[in-house]
C-alpha positions as CSV (number, residue, x, y, z in Angstrom):
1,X,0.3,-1.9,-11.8
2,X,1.4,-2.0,-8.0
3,X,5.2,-1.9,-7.3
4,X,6.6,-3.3,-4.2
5,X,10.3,-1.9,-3.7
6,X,12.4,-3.1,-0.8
7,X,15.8,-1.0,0.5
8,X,18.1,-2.7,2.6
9,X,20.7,-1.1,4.4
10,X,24.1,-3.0,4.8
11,X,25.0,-1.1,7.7
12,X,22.0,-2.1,10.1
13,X,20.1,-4.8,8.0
14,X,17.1,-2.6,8.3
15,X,14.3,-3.4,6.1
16,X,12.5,-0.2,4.0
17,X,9.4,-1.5,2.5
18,X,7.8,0.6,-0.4
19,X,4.2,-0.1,-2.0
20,X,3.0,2.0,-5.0
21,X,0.1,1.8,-7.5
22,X,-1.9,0.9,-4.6
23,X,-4.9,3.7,-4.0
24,X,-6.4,3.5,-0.2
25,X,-6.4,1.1,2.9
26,X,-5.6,-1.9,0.0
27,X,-1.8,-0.6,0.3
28,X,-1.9,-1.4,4.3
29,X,-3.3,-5.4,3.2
30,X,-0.5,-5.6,0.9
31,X,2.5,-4.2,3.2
32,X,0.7,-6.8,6.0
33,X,1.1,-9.9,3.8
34,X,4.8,-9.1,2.4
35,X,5.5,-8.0,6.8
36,X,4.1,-11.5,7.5
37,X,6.6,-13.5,4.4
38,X,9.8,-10.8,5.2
39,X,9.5,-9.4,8.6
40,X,8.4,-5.6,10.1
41,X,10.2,-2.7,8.3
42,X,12.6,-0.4,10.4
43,X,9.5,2.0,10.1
44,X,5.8,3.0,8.5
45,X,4.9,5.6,6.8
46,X,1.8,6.6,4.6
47,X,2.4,7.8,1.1
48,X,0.1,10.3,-0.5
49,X,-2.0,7.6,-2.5
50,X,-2.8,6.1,0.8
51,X,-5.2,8.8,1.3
52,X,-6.9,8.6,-1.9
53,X,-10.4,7.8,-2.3
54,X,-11.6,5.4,-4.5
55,X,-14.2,6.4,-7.1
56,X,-17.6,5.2,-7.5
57,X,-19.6,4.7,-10.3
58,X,-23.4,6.6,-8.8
59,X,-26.5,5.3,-11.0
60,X,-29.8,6.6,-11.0
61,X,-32.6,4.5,-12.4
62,X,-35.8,5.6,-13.0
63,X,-38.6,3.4,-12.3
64,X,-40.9,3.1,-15.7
């Protein structure tokens, strides 16, 4: 299940925006639509399960 976590910091008001459960490019829709309700975090960065691949299912059918 995806997890959005949000930090922040008293001292500046900067934003830090976290998105896990998310595999691939679908993370970068879901940072854009809580960027567009909360405004731009102080910064970006690209987790690890950002540059996952999804899996596909391959089938083969024979023709009869």
């Amino acid at each position: 299940m995806p997890e959005i976590e949000f930090t922040i910091k008293e001292e500046t008001g900067e934003m830090e925006l976290l998105v896990e459960g998310v595999q691939g490019s679908a993370c970068s829709d879901i940072a854009k639509l809580v960027t567009d309700l909360v405004g731009a975090p102080a910064r970006e960065e690209n987790t690890g399960e950002y540059y996952v691949r999804p899996q596909t299912l391959r089938q083969v059918r024979q023709k009869s």
